[in-house]
DSSP file (Angstrom, degrees, kcal/mol; ACC not computed):
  #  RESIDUE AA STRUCTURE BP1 BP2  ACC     N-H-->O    O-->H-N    N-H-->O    O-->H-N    TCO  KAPPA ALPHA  PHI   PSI    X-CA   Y-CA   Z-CA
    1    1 A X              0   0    0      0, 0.0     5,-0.4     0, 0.0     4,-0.4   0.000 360.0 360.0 360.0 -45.3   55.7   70.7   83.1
    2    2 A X        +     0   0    0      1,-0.2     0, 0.0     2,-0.2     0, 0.0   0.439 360.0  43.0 -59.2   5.9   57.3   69.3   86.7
    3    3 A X  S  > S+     0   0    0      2,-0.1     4,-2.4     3,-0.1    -1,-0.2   0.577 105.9  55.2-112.4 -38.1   60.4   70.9   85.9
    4    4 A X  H  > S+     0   0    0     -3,-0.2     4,-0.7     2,-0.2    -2,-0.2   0.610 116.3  43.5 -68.6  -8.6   59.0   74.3   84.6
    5    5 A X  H  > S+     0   0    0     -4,-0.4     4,-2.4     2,-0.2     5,-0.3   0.587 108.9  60.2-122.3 -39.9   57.2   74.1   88.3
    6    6 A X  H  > S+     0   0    0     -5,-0.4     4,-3.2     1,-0.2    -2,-0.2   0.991 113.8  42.8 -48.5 -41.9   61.1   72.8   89.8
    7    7 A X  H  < S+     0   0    0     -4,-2.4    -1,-0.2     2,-0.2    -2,-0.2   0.874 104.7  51.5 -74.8 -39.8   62.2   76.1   88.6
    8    8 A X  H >X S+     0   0    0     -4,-0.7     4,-2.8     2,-0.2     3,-0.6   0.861 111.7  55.5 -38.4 -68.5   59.8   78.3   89.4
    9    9 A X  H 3X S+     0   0    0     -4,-2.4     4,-2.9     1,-0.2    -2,-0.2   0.898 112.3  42.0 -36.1 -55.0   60.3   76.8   93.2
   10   10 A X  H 3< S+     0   0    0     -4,-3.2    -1,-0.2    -5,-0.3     4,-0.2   0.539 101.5  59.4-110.1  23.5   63.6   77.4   93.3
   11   11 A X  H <> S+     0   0    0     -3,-0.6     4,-4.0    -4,-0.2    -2,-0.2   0.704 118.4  45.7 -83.2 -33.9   64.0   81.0   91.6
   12   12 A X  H  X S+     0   0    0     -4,-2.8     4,-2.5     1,-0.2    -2,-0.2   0.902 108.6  53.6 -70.0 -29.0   61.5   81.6   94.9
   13   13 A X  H  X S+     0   0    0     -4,-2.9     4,-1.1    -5,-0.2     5,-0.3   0.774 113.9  38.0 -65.7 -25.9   63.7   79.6   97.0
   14   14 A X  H  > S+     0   0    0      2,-0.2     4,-1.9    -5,-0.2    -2,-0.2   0.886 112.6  59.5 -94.0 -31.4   66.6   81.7   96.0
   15   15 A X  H  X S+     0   0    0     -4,-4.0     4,-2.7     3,-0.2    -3,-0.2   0.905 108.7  45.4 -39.3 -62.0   64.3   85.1   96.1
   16   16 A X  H  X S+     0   0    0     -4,-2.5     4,-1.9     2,-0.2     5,-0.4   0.889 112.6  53.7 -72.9 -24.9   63.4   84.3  100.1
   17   17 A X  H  X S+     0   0    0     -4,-1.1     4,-1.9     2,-0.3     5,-0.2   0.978 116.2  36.4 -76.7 -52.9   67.5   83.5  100.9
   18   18 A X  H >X S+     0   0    0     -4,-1.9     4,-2.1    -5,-0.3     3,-1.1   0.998 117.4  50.2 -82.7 -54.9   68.6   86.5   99.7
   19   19 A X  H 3< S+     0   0    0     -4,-2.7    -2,-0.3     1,-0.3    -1,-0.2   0.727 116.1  46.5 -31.2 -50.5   65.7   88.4  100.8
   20   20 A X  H >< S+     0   0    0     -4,-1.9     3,-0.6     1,-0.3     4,-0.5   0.824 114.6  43.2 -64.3 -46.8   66.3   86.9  104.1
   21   21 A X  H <X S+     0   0    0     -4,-1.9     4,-1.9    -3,-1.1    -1,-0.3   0.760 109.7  57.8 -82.6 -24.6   69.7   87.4  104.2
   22   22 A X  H 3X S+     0   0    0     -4,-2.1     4,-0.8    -5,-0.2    -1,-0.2   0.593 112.9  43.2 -88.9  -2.6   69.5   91.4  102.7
   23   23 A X  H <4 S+     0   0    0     -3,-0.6     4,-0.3    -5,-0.3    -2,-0.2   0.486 109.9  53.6-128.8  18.5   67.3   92.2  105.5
   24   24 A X  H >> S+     0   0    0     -4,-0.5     4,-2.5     2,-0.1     3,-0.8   0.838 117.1  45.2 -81.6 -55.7   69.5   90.2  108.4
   25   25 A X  H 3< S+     0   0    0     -4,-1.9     4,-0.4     1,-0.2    -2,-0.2   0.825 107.3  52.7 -68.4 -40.1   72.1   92.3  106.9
   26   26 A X  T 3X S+     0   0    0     -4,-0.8     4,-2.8     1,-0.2    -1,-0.2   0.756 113.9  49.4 -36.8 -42.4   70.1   95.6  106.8
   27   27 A X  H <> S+     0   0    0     -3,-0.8     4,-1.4    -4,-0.3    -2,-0.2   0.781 108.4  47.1 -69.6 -45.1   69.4   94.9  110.5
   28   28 A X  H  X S+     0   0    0     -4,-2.5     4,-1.2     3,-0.2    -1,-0.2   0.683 109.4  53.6 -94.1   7.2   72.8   94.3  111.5
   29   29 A X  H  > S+     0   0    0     -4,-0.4     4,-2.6    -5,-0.3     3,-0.3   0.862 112.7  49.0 -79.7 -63.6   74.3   97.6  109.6
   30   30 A X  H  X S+     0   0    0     -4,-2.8     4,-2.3     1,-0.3    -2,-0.2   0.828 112.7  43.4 -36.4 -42.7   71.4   99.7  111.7
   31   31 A X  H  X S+     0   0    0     -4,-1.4     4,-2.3     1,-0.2    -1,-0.3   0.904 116.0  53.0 -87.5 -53.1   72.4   98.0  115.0
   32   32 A X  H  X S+     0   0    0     -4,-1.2     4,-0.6    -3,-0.3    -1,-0.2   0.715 110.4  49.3  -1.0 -58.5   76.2   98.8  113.6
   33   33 A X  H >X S+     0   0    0     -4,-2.6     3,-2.4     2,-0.2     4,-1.1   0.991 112.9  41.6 -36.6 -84.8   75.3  102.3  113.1
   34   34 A X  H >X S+     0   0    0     -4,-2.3     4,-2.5     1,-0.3     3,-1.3   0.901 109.7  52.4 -45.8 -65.8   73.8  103.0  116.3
   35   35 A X  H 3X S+     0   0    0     -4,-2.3     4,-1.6     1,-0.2    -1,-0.3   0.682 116.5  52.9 -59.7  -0.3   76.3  101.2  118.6
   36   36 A X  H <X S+     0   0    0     -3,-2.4     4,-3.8    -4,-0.6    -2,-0.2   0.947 114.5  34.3 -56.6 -60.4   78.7  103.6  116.2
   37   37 A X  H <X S+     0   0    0     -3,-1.3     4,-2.0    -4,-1.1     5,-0.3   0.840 117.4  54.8 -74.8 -40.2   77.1  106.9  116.8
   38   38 A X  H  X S+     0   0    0     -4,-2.5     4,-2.3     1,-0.2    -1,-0.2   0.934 113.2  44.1 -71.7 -44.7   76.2  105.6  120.7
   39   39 A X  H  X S+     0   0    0     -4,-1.6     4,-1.6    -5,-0.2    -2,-0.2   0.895 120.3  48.1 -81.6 -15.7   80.8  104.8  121.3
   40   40 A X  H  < S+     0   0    0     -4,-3.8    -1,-0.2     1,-0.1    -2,-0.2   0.879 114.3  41.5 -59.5 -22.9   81.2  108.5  119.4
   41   41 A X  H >< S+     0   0    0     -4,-2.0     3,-0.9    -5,-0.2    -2,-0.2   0.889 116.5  48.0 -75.6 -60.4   78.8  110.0  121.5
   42   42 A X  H >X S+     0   0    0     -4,-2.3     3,-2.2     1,-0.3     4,-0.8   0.986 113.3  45.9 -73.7 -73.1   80.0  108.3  125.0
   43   43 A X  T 3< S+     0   0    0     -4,-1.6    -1,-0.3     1,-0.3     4,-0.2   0.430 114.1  44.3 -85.8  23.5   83.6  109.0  124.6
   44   44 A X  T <> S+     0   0    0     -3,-0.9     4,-0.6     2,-0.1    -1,-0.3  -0.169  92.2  79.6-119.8  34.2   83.4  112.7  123.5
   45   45 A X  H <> S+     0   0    0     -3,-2.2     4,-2.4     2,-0.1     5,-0.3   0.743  94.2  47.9 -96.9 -53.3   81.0  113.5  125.9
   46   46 A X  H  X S+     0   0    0     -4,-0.8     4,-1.3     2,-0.2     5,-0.2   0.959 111.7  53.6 -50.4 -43.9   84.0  113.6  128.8
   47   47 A X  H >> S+     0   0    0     -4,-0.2     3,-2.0     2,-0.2     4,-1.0   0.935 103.4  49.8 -27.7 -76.8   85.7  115.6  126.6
   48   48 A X  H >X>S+     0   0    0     -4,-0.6     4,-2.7     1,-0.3     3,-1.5   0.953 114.3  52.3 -29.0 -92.2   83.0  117.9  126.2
   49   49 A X  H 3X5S+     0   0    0     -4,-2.4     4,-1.2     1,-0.3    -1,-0.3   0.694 102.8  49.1  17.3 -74.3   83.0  117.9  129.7
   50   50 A X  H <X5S+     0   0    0     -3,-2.0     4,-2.9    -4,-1.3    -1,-0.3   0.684 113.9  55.3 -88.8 -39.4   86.4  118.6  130.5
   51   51 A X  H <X5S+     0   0    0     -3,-1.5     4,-2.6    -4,-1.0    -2,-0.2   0.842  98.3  56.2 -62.5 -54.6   86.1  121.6  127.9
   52   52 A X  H  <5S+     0   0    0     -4,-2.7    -2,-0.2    -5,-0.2    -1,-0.2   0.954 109.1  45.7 -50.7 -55.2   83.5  123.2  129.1
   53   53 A X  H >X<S+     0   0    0     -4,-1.2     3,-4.1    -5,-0.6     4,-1.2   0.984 102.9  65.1 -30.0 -71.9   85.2  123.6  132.5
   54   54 A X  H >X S+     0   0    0     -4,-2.9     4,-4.3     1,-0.4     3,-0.6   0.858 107.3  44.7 -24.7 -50.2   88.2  124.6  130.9
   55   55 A X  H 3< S+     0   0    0     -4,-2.6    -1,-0.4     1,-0.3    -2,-0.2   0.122 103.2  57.6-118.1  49.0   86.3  127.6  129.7
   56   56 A X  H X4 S+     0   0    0     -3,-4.1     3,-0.6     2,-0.0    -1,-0.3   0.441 105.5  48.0 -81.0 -22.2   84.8  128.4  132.2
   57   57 A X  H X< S+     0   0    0     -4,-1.2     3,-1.4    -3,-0.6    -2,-0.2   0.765 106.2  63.7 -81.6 -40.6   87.9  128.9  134.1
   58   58 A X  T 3< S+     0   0    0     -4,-4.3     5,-0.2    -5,-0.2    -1,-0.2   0.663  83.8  79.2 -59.5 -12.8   89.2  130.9  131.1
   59   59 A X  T <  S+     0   0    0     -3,-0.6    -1,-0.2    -5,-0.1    -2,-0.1   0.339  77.9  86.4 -66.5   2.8   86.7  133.2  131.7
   60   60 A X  S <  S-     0   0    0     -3,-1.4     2,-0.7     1,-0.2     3,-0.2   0.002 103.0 -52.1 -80.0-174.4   88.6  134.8  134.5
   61   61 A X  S    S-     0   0    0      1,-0.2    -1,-0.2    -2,-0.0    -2,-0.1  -0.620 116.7 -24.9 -47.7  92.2   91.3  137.7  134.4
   62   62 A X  S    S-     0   0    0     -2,-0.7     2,-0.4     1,-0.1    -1,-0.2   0.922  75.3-117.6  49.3 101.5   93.7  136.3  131.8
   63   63 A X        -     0   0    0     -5,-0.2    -1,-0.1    -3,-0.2    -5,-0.1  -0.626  34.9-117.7 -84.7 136.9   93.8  132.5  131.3
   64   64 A X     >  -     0   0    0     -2,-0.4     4,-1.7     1,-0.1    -1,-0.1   0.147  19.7-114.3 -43.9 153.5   97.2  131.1  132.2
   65   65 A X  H  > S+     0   0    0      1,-0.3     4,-2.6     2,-0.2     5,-0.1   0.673 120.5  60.9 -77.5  -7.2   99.1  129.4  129.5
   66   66 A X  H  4 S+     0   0    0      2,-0.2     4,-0.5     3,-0.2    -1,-0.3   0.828 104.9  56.7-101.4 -33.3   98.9  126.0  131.4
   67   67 A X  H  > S+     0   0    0      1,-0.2     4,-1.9     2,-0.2    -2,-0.2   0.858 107.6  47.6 -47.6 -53.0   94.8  126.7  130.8
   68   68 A X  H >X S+     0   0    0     -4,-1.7     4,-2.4     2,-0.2     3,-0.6   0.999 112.3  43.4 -68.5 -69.2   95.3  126.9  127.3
   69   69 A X  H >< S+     0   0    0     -4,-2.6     3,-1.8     1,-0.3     4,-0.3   0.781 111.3  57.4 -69.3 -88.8   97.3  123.9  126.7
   70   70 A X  H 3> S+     0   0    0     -4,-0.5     4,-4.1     1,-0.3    -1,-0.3   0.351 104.6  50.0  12.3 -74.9   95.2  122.3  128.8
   71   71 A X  H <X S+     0   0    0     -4,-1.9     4,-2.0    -3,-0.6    -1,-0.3   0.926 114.7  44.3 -23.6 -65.8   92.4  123.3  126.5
   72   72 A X  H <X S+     0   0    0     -4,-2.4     4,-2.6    -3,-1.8     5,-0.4   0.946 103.0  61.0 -74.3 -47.4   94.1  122.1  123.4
   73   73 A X  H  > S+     0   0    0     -4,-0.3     4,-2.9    -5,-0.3    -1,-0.3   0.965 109.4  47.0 -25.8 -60.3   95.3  118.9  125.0
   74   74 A X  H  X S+     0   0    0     -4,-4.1     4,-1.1    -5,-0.3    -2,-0.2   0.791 112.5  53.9 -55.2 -36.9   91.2  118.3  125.4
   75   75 A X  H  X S+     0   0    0     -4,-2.0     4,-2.1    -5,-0.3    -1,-0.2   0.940 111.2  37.1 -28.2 -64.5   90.8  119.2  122.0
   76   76 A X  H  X S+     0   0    0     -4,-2.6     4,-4.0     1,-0.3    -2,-0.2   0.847 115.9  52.4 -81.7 -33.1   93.1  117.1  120.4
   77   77 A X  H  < S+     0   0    0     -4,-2.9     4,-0.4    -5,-0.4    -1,-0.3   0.660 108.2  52.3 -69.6 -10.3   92.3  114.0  122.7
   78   78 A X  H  X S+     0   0    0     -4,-1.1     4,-2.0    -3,-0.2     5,-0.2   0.790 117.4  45.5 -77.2 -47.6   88.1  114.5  121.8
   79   79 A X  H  X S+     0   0    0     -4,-2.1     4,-6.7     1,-0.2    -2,-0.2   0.978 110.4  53.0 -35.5 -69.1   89.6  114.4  117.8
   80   80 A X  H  X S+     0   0    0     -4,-4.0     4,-1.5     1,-0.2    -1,-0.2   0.793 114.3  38.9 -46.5 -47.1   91.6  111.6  118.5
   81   81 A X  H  > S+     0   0    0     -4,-0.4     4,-2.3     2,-0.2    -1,-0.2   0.652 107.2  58.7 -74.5 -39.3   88.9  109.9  119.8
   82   82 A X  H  X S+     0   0    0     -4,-2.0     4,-3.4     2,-0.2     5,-0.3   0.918 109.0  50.7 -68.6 -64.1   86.1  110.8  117.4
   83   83 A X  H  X S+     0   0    0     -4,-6.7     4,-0.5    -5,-0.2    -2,-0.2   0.852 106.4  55.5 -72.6 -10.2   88.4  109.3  114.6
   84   84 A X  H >X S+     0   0    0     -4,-1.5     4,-2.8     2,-0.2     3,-1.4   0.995 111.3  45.0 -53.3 -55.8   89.0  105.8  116.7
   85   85 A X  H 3X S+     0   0    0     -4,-2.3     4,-4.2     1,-0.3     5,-0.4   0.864 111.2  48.5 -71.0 -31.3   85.5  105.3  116.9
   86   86 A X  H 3< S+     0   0    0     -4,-3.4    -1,-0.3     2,-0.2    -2,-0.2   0.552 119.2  46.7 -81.3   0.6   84.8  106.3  113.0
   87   87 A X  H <X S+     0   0    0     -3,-1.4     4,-3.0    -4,-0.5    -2,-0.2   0.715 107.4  53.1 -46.3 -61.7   87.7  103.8  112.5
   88   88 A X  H  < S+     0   0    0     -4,-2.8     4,-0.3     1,-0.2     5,-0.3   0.971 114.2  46.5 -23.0 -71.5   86.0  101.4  114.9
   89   89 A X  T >X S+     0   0    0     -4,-4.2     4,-2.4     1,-0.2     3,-0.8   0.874 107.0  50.7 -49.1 -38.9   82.9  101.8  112.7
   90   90 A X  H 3> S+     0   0    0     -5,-0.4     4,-2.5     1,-0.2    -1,-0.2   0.975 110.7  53.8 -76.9 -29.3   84.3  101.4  109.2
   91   91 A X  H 3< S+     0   0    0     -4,-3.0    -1,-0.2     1,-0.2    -2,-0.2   0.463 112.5  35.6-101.4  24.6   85.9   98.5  110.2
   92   92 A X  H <> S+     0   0    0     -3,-0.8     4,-2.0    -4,-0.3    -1,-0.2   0.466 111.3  59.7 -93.3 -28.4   83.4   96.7  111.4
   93   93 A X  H >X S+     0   0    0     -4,-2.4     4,-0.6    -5,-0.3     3,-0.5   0.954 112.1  54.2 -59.4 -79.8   80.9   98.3  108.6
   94   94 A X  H 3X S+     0   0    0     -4,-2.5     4,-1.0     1,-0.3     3,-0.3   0.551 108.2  40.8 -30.8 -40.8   84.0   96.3  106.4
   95   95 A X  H >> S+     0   0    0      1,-0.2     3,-2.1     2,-0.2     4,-1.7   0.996 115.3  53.7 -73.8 -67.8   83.8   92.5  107.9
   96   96 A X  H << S+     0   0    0     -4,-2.0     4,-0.5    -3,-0.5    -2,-0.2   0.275 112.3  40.3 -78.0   0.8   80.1   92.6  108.0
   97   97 A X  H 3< S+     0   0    0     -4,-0.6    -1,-0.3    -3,-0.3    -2,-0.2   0.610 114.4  50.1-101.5 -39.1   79.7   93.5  104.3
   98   98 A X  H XX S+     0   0    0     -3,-2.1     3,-2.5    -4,-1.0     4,-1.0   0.988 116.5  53.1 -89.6 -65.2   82.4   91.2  103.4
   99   99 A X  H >X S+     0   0    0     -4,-1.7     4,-1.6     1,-0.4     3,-1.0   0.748 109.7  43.3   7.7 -72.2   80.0   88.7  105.8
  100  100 A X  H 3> S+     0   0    0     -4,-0.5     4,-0.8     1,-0.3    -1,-0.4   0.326 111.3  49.8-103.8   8.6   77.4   89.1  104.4
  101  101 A X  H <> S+     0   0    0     -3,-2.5     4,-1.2     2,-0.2    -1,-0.3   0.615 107.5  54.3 -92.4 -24.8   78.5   88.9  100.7
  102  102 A X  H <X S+     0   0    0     -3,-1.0     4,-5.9    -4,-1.0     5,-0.3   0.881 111.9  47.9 -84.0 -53.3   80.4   85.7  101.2
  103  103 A X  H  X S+     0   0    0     -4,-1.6     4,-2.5     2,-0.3    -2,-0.2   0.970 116.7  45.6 -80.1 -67.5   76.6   84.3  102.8
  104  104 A X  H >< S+     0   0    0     -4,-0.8     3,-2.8     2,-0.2     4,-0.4   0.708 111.2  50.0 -47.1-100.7   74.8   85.8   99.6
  105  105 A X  H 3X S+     0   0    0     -4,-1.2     4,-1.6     1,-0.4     5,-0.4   0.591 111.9  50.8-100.3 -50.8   77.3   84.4   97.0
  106  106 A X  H 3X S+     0   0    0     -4,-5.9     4,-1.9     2,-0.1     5,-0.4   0.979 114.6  41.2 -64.3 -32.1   77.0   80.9   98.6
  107  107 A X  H <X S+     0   0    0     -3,-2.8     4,-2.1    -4,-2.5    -2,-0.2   0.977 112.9  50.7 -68.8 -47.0   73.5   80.8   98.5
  108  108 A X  H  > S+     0   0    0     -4,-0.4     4,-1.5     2,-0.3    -1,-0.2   0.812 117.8  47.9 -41.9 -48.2   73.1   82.4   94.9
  109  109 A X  H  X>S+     0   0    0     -4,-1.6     4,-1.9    -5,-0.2     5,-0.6   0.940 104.2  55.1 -63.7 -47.5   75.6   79.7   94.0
  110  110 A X  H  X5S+     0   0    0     -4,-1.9     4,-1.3    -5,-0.4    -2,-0.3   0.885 109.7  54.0 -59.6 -37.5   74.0   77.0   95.6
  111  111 A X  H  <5S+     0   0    0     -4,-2.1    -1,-0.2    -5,-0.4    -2,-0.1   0.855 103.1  43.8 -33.8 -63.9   71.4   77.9   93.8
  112  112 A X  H >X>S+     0   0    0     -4,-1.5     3,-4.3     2,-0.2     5,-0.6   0.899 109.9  61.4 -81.3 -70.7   72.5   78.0   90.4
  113  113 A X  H 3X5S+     0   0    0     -4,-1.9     4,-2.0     1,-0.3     5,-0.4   0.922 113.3  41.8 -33.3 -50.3   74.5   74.3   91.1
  114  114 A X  H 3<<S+     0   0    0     -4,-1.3     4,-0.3    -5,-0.6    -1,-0.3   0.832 112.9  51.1 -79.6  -9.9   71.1   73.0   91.9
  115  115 A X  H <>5S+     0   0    0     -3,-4.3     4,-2.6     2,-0.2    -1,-0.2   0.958 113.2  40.8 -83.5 -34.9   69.7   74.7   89.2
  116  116 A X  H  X5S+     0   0    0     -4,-0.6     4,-1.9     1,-0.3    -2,-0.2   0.936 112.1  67.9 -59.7 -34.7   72.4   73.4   86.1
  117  117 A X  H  X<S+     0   0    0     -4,-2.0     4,-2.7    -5,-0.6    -1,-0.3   0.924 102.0  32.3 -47.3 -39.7   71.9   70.4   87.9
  118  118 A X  H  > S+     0   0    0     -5,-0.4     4,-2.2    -4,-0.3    -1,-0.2   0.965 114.8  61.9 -82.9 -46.4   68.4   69.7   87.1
  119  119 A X  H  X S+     0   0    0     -4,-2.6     4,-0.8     2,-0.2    -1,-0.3   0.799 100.3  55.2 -37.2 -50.3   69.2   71.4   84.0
  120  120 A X  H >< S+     0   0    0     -4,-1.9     3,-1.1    -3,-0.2    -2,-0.3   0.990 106.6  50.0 -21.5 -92.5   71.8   68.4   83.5
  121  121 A X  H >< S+     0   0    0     -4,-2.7     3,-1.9     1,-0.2    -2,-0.2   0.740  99.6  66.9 -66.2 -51.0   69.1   65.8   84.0
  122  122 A X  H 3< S+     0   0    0     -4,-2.2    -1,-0.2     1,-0.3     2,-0.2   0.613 112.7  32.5  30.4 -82.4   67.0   67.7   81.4
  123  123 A X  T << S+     0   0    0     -3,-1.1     2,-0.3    -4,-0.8    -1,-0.3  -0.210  73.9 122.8 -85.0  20.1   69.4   66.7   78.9
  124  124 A X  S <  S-     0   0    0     -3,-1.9     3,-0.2    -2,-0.2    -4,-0.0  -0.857  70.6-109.0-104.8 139.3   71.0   63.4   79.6
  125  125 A X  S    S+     0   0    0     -2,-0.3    -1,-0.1     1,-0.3    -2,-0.0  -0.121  98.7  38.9 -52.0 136.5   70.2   61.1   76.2
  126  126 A X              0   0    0     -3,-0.0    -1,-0.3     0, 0.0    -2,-0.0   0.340 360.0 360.0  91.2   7.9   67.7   58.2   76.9
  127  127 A X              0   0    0     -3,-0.2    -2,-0.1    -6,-0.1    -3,-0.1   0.485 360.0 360.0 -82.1 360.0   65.9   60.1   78.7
């Protein structure tokens, strides 16, 4: 009956670790998220910026060609920028998944060794 009670104990121990650990991980994707959305935000806002001007100044008599590339310079460098930071992101999203999978799969292991173990003394002769 003390062993049906050993087990029970540690399917709950192994219930709270990964619980623990799936809503550490939940926590550090949001905060992942955010600071994502927060370096996309912050370095296409000068862009944005810089764009705006642009056309406002195009709103004159015929914008000069040096207006235009201009423009498209701002474009391509707000793009450029937009995909570092969704680069940034994915490959931080990547470590921290791979993180947090490695930290589940030792506990879930740890687990199980302590459970065949007990299992093991269960079933050693003379017993």
């Amino acid at each position: 009956m003390n062993q049906h009670f050993d087990f029970i104990s540690q399917s709950v121990n192994l219930f709270r670790e990964v619980s623990t650990a799936l809503l550490s991980g939940s926590e550090q994707m949001f905060s992942l998220q955010l600071d994502g959305a927060q370096s996309c935000v912050a370095r296409g806002s000068d862009h944005w910026r810089l764009v705006c001007s642009g056309l406002n100044a195009m709103q004159g008599p015929g914008p000069s060609a040096d207006m235009v590339q201009s423009g498209i310079r701002n474009a391509i460098a707000m793009t450029r920028d937009n995909v570092l930071a969704a680069s940034d992101y994915q490959l931080a999203a990547l470590h921290l998944l791979r993180r947090q999978g490695t930290e589940l799969q030792k506990a879930i292991a740890a687990s199980f060794n302590r459970h065949l173990a007990n299992i093991g003394r269960e079933h050693v002769p003379g017993k």
